[in-house]
N, CA, C and O atoms as a Tinker XYZ file with bonds, in Angstrom:
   404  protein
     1  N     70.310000  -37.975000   18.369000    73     2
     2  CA    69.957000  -37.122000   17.283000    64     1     3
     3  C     68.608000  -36.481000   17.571000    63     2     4     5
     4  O     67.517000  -37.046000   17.498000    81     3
     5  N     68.795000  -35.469000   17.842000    73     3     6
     6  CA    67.482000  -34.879000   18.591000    64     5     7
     7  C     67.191000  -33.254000   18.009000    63     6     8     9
     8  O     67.964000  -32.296000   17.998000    81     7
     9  N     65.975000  -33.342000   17.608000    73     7    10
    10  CA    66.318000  -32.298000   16.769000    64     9    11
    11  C     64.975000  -31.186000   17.036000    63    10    12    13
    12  O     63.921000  -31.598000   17.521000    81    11
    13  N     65.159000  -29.865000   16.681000    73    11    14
    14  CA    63.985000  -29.109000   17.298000    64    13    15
    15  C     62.538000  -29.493000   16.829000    63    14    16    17
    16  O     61.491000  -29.268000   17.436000    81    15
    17  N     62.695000  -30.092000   15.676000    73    15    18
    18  CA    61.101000  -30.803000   15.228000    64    17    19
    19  C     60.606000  -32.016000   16.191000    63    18    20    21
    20  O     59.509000  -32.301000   16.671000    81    19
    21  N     61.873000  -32.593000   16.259000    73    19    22
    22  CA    61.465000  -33.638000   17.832000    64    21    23
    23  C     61.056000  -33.345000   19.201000    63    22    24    25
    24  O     60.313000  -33.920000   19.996000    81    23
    25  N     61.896000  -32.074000   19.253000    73    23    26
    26  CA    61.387000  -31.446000   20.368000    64    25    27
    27  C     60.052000  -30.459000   20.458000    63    26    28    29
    28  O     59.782000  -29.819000   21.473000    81    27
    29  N     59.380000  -30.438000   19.428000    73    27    30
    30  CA    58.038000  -29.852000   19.400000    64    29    31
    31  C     57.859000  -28.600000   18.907000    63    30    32    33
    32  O     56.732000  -28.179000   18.649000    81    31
    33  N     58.874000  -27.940000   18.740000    73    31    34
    34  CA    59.094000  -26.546000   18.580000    64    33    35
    35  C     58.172000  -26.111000   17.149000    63    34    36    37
    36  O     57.779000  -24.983000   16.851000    81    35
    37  N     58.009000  -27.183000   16.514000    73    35    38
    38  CA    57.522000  -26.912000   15.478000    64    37    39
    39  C     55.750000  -26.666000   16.153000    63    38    40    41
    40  O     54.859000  -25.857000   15.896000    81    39
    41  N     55.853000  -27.618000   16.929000    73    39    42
    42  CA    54.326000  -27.728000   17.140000    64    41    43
    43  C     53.904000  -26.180000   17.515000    63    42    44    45
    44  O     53.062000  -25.466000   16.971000    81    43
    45  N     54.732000  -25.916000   18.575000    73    43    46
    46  CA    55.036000  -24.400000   18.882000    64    45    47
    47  C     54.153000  -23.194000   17.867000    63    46    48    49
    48  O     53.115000  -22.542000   17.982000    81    47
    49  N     55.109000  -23.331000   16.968000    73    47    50
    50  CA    54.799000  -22.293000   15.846000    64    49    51
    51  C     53.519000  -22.721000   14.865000    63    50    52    53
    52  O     53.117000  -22.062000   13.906000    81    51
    53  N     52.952000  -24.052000   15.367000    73    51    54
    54  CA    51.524000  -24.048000   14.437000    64    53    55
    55  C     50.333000  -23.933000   15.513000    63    54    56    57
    56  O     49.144000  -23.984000   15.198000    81    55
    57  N     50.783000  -23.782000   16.741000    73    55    58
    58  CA    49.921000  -23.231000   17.686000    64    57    59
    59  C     49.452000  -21.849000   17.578000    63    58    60    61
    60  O     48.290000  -21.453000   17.672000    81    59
    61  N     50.723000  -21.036000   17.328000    73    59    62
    62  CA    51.126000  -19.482000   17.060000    64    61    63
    63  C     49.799000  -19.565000   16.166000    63    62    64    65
    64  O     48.694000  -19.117000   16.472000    81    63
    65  N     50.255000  -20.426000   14.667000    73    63    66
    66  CA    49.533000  -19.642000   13.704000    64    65    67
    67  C     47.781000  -19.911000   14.080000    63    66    68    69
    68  O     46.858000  -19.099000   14.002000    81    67
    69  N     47.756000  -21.429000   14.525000    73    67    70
    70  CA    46.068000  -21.467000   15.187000    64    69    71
    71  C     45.830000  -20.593000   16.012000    63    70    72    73
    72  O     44.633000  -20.316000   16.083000    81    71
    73  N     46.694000  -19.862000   16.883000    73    71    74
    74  CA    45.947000  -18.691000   17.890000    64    73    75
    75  C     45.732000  -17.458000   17.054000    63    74    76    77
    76  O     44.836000  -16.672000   17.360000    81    75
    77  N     46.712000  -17.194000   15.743000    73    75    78
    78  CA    46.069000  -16.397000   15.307000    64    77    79
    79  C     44.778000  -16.189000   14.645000    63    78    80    81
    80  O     43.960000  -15.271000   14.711000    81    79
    81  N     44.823000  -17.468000   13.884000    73    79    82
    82  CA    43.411000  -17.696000   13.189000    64    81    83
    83  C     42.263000  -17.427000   13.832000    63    82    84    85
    84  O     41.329000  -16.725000   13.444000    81    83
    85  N     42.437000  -18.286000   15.274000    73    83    86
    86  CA    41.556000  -17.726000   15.964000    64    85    87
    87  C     40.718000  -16.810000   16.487000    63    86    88    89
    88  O     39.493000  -16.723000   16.569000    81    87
    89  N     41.806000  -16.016000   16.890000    73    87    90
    90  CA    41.493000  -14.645000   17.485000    64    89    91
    91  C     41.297000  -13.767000   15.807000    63    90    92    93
    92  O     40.937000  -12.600000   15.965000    81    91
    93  N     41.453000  -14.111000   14.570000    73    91    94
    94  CA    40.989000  -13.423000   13.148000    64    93    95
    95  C     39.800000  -13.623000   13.450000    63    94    96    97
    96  O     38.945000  -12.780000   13.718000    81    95
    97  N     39.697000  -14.896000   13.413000    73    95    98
    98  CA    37.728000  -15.635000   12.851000    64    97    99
    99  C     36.650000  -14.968000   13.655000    63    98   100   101
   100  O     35.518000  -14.618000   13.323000    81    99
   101  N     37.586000  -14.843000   15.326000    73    99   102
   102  CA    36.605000  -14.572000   16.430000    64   101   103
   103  C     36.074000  -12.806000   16.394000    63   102   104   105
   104  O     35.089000  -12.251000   16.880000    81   103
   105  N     37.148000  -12.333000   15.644000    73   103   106
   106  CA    37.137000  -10.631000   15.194000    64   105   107
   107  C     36.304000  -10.975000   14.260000    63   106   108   109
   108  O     35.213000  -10.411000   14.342000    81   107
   109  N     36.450000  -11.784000   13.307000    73   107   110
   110  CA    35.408000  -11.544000   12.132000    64   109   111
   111  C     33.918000  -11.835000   12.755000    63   110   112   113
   112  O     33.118000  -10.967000   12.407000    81   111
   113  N     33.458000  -12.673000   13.447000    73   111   114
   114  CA    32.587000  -13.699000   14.167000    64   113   115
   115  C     31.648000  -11.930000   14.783000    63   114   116   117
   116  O     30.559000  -11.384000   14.607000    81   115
   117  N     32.627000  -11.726000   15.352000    73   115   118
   118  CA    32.238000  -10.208000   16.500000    64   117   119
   119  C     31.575000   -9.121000   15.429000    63   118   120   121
   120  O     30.549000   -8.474000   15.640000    81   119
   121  N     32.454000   -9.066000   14.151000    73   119   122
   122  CA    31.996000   -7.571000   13.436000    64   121   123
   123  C     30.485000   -8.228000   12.772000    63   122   124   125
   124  O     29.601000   -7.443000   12.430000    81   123
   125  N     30.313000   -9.621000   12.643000    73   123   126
   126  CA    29.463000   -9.925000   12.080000    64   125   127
   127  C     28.171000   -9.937000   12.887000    63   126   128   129
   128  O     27.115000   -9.485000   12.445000    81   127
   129  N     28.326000  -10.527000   14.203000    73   127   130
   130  CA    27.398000  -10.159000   15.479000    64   129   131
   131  C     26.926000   -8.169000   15.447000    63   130   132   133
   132  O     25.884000   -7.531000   15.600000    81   131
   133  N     28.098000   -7.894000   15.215000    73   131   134
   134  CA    27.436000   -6.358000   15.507000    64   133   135
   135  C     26.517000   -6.138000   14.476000    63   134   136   137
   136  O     25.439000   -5.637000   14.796000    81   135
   137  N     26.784000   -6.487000   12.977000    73   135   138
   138  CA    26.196000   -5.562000   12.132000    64   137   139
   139  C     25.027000   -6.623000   12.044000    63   138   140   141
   140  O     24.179000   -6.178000   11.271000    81   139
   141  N     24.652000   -7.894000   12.560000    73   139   142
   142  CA    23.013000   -8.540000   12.040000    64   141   143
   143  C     22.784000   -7.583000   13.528000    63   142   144   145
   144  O     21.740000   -7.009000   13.216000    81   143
   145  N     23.136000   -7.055000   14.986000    73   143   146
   146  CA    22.582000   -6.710000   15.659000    64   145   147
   147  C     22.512000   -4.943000   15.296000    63   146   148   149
   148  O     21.748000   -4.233000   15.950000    81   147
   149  N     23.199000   -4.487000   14.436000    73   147   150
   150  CA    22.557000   -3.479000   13.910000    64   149   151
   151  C     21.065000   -3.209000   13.098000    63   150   152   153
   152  O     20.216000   -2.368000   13.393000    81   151
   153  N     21.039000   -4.083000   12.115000    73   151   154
   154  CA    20.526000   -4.510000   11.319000    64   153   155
   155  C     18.798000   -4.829000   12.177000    63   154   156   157
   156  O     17.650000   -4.401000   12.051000    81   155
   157  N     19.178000   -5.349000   12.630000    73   155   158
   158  CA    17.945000   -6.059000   13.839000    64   157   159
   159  C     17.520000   -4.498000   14.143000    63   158   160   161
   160  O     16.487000   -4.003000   13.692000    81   159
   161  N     18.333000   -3.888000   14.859000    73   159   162
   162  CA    17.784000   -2.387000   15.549000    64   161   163
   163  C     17.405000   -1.907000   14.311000    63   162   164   165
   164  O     16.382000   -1.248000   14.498000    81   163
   165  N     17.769000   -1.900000   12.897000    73   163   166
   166  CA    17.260000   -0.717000   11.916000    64   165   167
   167  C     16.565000   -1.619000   11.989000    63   166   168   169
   168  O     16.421000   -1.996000   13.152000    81   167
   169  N     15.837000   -2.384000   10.995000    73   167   170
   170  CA    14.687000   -3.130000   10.538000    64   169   171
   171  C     13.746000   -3.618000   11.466000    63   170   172   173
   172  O     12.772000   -4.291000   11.130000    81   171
   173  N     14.108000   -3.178000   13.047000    73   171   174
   174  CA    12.936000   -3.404000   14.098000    64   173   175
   175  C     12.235000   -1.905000   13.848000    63   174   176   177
   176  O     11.036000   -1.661000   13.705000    81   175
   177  N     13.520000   -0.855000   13.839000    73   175   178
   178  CA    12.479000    0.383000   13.683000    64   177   179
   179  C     11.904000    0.500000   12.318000    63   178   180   181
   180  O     10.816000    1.064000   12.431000    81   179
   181  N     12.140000    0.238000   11.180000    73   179   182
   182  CA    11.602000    0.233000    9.933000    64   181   183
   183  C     10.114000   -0.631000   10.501000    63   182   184   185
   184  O      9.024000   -0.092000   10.309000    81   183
   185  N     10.173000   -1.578000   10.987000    73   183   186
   186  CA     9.099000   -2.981000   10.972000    64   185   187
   187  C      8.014000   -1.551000   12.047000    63   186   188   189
   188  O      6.971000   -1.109000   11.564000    81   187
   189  N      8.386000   -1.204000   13.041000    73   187   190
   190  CA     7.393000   -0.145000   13.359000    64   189   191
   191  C      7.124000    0.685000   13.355000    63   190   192   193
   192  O      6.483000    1.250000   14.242000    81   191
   193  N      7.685000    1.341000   11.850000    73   191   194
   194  CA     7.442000    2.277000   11.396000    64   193   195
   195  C      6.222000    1.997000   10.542000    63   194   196   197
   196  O      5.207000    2.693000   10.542000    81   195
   197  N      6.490000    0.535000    9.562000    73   195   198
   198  CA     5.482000    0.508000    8.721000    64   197   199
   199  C      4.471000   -0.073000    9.747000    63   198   200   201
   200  O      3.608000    0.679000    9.295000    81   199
   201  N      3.821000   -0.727000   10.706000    73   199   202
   202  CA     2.949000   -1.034000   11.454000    64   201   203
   203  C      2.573000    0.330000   11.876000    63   202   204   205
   204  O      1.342000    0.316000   11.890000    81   203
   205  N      2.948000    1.389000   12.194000    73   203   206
   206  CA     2.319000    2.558000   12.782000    64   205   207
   207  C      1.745000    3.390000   11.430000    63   206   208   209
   208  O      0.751000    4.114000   11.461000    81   207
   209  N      2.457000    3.175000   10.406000    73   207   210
   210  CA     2.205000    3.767000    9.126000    64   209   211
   211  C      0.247000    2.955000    8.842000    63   210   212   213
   212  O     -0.859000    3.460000    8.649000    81   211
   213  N      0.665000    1.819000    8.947000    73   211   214
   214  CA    -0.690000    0.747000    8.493000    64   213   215
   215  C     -1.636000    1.033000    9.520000    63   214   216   217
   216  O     -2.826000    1.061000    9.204000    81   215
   217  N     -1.312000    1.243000   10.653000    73   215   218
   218  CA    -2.644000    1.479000   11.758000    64   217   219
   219  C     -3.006000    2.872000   11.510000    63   218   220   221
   220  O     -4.078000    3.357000   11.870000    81   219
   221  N     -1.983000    3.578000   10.814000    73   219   222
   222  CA    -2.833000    5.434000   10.763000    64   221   223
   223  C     -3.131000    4.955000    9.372000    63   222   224   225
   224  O     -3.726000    6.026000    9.255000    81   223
   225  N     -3.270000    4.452000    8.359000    73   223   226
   226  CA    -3.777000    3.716000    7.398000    64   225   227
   227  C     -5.253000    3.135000    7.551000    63   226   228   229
   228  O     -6.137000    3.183000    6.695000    81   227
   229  N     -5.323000    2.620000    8.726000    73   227   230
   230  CA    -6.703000    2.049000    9.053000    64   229   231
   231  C     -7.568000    2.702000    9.727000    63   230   232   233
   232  O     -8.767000    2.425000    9.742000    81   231
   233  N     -6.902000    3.864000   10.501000    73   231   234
   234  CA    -7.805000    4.705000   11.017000    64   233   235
   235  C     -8.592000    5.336000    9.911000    63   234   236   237
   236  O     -9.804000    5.176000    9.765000    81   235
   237  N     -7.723000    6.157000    9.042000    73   235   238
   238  CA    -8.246000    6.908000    7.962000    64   237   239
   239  C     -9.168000    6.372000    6.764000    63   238   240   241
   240  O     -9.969000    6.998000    6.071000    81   239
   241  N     -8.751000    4.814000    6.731000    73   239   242
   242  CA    -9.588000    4.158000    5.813000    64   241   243
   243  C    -11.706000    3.817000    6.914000    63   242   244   245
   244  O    -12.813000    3.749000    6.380000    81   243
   245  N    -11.325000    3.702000    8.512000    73   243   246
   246  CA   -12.196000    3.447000    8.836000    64   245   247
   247  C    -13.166000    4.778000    9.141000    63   246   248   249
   248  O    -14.382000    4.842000    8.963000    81   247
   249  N    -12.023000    6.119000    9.799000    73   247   250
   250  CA   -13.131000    7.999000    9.477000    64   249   251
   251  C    -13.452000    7.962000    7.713000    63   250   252   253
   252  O    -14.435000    8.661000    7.469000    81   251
   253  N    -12.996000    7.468000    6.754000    73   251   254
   254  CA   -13.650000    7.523000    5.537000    64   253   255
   255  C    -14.427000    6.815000    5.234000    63   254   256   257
   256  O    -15.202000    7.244000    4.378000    81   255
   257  N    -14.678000    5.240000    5.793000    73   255   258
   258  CA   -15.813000    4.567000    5.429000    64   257   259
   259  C    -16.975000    5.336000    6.665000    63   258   260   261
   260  O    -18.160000    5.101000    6.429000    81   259
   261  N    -16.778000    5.919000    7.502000    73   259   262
   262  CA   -17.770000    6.903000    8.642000    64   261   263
   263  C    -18.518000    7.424000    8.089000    63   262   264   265
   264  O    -19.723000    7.268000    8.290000    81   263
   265  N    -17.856000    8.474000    6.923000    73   263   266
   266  CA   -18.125000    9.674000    6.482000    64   265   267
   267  C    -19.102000    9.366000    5.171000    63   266   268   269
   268  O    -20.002000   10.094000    4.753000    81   267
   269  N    -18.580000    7.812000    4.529000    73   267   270
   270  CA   -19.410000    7.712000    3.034000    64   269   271
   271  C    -20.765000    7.487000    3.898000    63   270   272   273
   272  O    -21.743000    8.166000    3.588000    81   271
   273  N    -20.869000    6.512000    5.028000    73   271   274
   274  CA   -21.675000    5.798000    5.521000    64   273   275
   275  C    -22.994000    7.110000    5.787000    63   274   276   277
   276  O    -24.132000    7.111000    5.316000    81   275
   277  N    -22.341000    8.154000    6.704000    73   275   278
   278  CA   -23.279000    8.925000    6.898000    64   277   279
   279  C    -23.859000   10.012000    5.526000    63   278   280   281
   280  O    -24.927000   10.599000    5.354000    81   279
   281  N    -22.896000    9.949000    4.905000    73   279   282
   282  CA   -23.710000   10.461000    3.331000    64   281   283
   283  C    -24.408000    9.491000    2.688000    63   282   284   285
   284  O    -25.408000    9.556000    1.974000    81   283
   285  N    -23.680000    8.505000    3.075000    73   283   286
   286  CA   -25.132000    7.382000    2.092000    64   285   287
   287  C    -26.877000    7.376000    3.248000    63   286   288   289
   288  O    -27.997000    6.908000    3.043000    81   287
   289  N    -26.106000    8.338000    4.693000    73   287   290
   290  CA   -27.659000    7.811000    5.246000    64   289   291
   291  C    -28.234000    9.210000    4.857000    63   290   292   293
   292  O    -29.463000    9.177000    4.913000    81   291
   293  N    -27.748000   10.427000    4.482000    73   291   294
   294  CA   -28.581000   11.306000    4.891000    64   293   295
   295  C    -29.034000   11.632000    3.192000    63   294   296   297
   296  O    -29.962000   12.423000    3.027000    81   295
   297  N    -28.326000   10.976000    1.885000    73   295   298
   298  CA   -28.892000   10.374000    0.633000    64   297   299
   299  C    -30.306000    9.999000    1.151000    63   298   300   301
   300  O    -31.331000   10.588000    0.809000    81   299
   301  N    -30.246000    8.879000    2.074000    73   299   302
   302  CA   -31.697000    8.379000    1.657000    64   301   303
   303  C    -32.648000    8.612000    2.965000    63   302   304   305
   304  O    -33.763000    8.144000    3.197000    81   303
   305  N    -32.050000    9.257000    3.534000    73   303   306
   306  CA   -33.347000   10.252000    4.312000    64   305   307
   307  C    -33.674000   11.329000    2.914000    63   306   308   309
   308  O    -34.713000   11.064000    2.310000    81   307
   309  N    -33.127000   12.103000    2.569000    73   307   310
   310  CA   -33.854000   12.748000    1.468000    64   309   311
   311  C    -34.507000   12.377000    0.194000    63   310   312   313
   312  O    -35.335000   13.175000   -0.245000    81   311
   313  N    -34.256000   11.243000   -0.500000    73   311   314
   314  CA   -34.861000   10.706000   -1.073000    64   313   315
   315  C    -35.982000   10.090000   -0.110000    63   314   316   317
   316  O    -36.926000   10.440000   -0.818000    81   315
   317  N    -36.414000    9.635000    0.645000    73   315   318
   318  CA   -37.325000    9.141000    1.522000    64   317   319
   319  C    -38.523000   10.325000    1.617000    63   318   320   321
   320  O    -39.748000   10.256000    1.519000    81   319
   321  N    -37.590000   11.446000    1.854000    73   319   322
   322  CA   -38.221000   12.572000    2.199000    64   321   323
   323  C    -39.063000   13.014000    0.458000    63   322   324   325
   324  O    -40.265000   13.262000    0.355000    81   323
   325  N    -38.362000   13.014000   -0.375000    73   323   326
   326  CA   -38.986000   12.941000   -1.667000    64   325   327
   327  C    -39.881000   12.602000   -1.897000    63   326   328   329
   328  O    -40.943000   13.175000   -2.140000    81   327
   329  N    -39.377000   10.838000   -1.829000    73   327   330
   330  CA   -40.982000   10.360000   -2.358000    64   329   331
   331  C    -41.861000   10.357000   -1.271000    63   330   332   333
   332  O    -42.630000    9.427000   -1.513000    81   331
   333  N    -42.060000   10.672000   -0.620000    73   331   334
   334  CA   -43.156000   10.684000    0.133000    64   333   335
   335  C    -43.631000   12.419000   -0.312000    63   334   336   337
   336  O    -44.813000   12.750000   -0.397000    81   335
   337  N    -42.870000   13.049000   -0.475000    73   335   338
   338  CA   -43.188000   14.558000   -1.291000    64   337   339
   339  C    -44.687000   14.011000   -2.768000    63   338   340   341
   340  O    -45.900000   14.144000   -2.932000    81   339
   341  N    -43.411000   13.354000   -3.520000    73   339   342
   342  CA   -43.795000   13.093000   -4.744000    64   341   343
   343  C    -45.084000   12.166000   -4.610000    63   342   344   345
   344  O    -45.775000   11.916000   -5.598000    81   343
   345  N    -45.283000   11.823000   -3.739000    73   343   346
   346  CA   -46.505000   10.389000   -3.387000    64   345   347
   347  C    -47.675000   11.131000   -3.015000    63   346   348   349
   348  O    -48.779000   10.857000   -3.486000    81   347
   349  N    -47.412000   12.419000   -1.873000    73   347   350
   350  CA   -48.579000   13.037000   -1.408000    64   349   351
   351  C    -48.885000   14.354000   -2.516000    63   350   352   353
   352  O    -49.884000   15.064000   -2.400000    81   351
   353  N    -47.930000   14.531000   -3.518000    73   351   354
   354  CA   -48.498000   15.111000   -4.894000    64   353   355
   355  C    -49.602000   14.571000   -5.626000    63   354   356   357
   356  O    -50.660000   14.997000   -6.090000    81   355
   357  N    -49.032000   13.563000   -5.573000    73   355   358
   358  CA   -49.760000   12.516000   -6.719000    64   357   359
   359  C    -51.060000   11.898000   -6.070000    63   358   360   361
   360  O    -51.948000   11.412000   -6.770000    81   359
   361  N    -51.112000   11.938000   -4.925000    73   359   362
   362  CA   -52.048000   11.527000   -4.569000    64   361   363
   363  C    -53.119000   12.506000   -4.114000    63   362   364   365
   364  O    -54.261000   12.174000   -3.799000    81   363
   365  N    -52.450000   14.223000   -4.109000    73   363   366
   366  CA   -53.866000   15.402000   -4.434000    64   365   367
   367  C    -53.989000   15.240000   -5.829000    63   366   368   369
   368  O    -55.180000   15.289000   -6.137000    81   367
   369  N    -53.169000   15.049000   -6.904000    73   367   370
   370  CA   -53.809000   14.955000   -7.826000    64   369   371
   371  C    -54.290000   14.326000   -8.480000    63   370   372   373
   372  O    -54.487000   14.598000   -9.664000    81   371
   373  N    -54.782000   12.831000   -7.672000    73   371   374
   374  CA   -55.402000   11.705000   -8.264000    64   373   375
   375  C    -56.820000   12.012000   -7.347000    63   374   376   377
   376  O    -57.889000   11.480000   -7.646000    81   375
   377  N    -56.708000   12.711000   -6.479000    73   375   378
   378  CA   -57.765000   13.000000   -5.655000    64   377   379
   379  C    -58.894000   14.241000   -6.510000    63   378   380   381
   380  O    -60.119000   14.310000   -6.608000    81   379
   381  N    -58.103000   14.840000   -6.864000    73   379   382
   382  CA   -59.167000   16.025000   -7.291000    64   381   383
   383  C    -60.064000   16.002000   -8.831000    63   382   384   385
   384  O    -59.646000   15.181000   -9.648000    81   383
   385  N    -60.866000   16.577000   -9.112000    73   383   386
   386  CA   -61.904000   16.062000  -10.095000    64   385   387
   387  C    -61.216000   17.010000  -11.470000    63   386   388   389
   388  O    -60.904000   18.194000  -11.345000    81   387
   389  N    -61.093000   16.382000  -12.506000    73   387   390
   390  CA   -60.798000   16.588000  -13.615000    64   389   391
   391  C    -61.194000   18.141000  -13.615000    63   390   392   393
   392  O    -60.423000   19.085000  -13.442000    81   391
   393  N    -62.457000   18.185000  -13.828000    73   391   394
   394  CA   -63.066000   19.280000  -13.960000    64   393   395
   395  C    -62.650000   20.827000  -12.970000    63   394   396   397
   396  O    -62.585000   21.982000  -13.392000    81   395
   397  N    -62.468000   20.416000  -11.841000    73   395   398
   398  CA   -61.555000   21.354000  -10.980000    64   397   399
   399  C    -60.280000   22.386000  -11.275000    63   398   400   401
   400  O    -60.022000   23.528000  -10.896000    81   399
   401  N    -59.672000   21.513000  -12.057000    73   399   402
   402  CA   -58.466000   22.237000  -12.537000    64   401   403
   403  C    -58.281000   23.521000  -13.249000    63   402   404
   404  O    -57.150000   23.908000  -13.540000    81   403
């Protein structure tokens, strides 16, 4: 009494369906590899986009701290220049005699 389930045949056809599964999962496995390795290529160029964005960010933040720097120096060269104006005023007119004027 020998029958095709004895003879394996069955096994046969659950091989079938594991090779298909297989070769599904390994298609799914693949589309999923492509799109994190898409993904990787966009968001590597996004990632140096914003790093090139932040370094022309720092340039401009460091020519603007340049620019306050040299207005804050040439501020106080003229005020410098002032009071020493206002000092050698004050000091002809602490110099000269009441009566002079």
């Amino acid at each position: 009494m020998s029958t095709a389930h004895d003879l394996g045949e069955s096994h046969v056809a659950e091989d079938r369906i594991t090779q298909q599964e297989i070769h599904a999962l390994t298609r799914r496995v693949e589309a999923v590899e492509d799109r994190v390795e898409a993904l990787q290529v966009q968001t590597g160029g996004n990632f140096a986009a914003v790093i090139e964005g932040q370094a022309a960010l720092r340039r401009e933040v460091r020519d603007g701290f340049t620019k306050v720097n040299a207005r804050f120096d040439a501020l106080e060269e003229k005020m410098d220049h002032n009071q020493a104006q206002i000092v050698g005023l004050l000091t002809e007119l602490v110099g000269r005699n009441a009566d002079e004027s």
